[in-house]
Backbone atoms as SQL, in Angstrom:
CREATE TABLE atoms (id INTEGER PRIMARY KEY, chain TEXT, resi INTEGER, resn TEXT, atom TEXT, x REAL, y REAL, z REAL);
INSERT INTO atoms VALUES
  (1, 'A', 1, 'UNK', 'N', -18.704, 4.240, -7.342),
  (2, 'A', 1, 'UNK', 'CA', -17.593, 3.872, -8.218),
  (3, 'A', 1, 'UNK', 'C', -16.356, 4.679, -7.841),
  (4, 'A', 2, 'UNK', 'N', -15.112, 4.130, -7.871),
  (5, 'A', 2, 'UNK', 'CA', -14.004, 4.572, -7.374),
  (6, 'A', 2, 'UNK', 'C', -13.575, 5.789, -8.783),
  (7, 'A', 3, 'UNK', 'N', -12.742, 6.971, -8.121),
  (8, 'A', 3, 'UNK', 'CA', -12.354, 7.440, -9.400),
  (9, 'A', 3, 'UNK', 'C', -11.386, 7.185, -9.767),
  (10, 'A', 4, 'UNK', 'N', -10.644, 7.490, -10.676),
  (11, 'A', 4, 'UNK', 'CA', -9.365, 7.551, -11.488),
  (12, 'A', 4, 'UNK', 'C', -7.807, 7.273, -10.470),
  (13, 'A', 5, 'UNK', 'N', -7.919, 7.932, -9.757),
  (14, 'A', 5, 'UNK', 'CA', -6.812, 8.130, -8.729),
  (15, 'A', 5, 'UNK', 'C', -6.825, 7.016, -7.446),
  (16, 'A', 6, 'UNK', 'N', -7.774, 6.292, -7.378),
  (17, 'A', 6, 'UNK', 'CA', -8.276, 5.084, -6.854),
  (18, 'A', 6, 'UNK', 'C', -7.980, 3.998, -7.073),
  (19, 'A', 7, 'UNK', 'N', -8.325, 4.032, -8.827),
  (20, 'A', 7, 'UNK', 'CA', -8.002, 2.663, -9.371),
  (21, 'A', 7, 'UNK', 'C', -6.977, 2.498, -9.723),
  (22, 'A', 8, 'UNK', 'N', -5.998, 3.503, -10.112),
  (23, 'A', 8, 'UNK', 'CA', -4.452, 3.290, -10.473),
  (24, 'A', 8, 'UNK', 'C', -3.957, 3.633, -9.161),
  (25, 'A', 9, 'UNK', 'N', -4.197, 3.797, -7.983),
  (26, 'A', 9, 'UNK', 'CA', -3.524, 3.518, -6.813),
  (27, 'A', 9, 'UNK', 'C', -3.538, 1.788, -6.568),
  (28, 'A', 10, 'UNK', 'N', -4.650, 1.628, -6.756),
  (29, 'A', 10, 'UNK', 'CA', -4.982, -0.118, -6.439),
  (30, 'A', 10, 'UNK', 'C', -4.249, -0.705, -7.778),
  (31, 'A', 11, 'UNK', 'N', -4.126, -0.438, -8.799),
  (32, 'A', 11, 'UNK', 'CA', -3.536, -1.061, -9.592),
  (33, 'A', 11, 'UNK', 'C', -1.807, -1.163, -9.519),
  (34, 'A', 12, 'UNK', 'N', -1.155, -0.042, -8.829),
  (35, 'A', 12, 'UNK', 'CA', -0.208, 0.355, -8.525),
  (36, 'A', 12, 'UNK', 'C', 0.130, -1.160, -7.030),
  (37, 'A', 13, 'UNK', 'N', -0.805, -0.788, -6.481),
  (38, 'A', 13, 'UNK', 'CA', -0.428, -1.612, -4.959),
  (39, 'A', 13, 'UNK', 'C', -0.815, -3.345, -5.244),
  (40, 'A', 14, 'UNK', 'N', -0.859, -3.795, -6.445),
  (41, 'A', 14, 'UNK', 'CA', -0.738, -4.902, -6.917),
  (42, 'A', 14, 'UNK', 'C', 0.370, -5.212, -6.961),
  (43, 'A', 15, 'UNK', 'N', 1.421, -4.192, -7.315),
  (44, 'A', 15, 'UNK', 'CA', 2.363, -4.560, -7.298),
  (45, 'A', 15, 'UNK', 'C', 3.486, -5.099, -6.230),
  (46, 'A', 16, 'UNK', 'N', 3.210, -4.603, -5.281),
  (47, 'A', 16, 'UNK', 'CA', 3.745, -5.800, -3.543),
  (48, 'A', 16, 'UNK', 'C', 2.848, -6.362, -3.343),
  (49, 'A', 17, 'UNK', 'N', 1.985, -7.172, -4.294),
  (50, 'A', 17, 'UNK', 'CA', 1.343, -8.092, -3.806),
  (51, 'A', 17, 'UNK', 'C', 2.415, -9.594, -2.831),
  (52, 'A', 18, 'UNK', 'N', 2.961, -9.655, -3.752),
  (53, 'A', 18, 'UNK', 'CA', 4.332, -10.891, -2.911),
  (54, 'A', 18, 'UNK', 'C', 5.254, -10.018, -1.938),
  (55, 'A', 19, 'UNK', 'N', 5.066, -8.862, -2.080),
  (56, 'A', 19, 'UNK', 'CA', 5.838, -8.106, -0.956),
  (57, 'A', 19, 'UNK', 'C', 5.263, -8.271, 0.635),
  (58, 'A', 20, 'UNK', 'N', 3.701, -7.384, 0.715),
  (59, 'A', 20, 'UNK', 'CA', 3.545, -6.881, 1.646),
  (60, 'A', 20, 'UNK', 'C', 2.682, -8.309, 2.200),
  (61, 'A', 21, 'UNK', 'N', 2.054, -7.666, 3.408),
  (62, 'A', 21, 'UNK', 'CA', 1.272, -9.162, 3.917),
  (63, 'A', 21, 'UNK', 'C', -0.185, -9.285, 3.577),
  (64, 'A', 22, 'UNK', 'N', -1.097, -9.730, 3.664),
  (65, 'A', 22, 'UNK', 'CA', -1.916, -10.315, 3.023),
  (66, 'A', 22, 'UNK', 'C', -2.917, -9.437, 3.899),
  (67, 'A', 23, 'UNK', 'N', -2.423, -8.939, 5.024),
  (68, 'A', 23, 'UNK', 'CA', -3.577, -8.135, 5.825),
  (69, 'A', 23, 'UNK', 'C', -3.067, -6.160, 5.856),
  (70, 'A', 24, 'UNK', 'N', -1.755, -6.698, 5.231),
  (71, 'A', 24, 'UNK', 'CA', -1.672, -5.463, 5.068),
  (72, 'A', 24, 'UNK', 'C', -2.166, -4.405, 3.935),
  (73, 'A', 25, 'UNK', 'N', -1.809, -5.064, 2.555),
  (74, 'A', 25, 'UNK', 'CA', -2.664, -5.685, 1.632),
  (75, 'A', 25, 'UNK', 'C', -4.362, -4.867, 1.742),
  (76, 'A', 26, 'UNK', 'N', -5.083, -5.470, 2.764),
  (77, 'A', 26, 'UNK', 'CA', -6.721, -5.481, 2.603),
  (78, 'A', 26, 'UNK', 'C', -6.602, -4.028, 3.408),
  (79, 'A', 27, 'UNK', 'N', -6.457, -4.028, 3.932),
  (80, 'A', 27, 'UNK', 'CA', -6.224, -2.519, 5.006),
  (81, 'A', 27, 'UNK', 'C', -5.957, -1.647, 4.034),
  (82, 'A', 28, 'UNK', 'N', -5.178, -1.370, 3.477),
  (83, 'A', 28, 'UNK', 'CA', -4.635, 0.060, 2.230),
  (84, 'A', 28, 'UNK', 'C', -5.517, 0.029, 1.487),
  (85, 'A', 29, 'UNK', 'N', -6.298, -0.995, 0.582),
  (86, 'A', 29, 'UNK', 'CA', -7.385, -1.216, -0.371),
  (87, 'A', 29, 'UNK', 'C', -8.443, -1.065, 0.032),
  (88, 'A', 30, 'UNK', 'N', -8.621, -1.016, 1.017),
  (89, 'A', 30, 'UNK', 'CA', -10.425, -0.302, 1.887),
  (90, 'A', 30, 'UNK', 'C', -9.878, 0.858, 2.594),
  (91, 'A', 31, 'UNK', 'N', -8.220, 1.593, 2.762),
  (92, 'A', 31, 'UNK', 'CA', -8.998, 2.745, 2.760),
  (93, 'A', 31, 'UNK', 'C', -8.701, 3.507, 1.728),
  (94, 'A', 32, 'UNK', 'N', -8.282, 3.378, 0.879),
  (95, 'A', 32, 'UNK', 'CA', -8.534, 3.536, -0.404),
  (96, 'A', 32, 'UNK', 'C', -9.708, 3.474, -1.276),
  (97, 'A', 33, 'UNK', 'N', -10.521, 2.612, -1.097),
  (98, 'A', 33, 'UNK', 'CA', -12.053, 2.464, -1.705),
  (99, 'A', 33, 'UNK', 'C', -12.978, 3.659, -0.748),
  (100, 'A', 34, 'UNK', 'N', -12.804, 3.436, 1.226),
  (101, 'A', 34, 'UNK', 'CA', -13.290, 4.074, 1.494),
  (102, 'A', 34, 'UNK', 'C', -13.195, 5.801, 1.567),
  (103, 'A', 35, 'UNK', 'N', -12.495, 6.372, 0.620),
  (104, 'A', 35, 'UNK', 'CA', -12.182, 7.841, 0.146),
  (105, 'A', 35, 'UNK', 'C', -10.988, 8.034, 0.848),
  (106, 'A', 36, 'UNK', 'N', -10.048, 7.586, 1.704),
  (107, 'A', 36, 'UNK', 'CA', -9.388, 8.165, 2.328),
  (108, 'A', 36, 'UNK', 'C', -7.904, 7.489, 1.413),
  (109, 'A', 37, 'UNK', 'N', -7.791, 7.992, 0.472),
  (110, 'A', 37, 'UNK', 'CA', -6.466, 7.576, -0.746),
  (111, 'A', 37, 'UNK', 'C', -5.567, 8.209, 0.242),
  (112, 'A', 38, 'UNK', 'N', -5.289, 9.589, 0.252),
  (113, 'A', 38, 'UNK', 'CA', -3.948, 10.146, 0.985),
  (114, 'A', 38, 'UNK', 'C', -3.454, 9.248, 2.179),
  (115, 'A', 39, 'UNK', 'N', -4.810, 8.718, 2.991),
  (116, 'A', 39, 'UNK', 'CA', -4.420, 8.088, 3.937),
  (117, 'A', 39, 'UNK', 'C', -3.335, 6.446, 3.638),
  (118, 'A', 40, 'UNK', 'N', -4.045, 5.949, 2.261),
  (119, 'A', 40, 'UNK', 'CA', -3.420, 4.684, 1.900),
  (120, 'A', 40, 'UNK', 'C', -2.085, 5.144, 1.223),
  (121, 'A', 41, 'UNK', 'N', -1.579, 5.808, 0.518),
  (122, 'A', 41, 'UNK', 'CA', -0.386, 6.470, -0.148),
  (123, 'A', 41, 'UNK', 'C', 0.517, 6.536, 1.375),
  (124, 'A', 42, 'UNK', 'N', 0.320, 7.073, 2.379),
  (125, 'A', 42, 'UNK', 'CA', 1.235, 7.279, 2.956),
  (126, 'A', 42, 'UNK', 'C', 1.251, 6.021, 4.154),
  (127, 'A', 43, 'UNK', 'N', 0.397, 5.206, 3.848),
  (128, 'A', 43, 'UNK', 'CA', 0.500, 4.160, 4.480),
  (129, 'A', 43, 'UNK', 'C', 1.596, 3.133, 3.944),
  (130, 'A', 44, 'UNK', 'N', 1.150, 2.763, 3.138),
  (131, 'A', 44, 'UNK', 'CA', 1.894, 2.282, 1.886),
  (132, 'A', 44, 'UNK', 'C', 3.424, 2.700, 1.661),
  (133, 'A', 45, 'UNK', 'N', 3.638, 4.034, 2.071),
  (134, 'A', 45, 'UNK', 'CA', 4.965, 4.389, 1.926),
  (135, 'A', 45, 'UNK', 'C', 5.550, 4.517, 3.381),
  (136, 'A', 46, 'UNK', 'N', 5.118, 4.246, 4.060),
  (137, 'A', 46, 'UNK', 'CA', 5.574, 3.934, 5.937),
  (138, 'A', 46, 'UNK', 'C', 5.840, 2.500, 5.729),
  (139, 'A', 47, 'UNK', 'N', 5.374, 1.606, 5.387),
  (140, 'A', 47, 'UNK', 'CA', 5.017, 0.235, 4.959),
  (141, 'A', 47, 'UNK', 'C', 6.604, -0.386, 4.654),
  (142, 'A', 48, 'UNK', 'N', 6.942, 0.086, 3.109),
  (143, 'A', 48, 'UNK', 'CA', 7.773, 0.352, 2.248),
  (144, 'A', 48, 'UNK', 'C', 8.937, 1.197, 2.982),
  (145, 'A', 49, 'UNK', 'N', 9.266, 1.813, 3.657),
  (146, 'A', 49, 'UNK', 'CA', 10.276, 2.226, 4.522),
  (147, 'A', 49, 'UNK', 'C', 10.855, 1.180, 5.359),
  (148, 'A', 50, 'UNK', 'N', 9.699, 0.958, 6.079),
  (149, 'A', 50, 'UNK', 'CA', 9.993, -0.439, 7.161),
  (150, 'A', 50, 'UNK', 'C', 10.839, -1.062, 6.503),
  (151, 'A', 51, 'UNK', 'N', 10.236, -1.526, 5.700),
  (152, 'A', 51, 'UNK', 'CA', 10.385, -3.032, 4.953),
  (153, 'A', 51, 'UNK', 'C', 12.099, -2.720, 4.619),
  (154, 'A', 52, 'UNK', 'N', 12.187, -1.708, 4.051),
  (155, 'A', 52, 'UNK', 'CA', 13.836, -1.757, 3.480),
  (156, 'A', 52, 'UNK', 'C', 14.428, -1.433, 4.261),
  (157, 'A', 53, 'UNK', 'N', 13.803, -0.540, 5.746),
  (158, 'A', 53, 'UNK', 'CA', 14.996, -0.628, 6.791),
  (159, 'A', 53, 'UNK', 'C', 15.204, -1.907, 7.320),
  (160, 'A', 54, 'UNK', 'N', 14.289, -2.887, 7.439),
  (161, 'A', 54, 'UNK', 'CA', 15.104, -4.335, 7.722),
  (162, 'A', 54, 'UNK', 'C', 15.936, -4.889, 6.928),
  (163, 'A', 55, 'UNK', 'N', 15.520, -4.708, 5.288),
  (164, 'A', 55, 'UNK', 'CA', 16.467, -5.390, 4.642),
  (165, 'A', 55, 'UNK', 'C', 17.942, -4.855, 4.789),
  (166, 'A', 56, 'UNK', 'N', 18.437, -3.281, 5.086),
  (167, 'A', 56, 'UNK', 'CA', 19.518, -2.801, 4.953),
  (168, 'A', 56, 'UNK', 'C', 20.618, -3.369, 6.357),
  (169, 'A', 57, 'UNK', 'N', 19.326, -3.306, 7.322),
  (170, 'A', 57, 'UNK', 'CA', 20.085, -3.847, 8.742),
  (171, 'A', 57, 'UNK', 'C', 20.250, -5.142, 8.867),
  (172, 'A', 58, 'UNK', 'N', 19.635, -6.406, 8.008),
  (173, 'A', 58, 'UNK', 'CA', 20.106, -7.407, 7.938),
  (174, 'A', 58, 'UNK', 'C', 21.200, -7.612, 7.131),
  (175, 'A', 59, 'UNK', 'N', 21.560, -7.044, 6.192),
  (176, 'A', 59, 'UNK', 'CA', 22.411, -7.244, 5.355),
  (177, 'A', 59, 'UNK', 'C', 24.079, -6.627, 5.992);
C-alpha cells in the first residue's frame, strides 16, 4: 500500500491530466508507486518547466 505522500502526490498529478501526455502521465505514477516519489516530483517539475518554456517562446 502506497503511503500518505504517494497518494497526494498522485492525487496532485491528476491535475495535468489534460496537460501532460498520456505516457508521460504513466511513467511519474509508477515511479511513484514504485518508491522512488523524489524521483517523480522532480520529474514532474522538469516536465512543467519544459512545457512553459515553450509556451513563453511561442508567444
Amino acid at each position: 500500500m502506497a503511503d500518505m505522500d504517494t497518494v497526494k502526490f498522485l492525487m496532485d498529478l491528476k491535475r495535468y491530466k489534460d496537460v501532460l501526455p498520456k505516457q508521460t502521465m504513466k511513467t511519474l505514477k509508477g515511479q511513484a508507486l514504485s518508491g522512488d516519489l523524489e524521483g517523480a516530483k522532480k520529474g514532474l517539475g522538469t516536465v512543467l518547466r519544459r512545457r512553459a518554456g515553450r509556451c513563453e517562446r511561442a508567444q
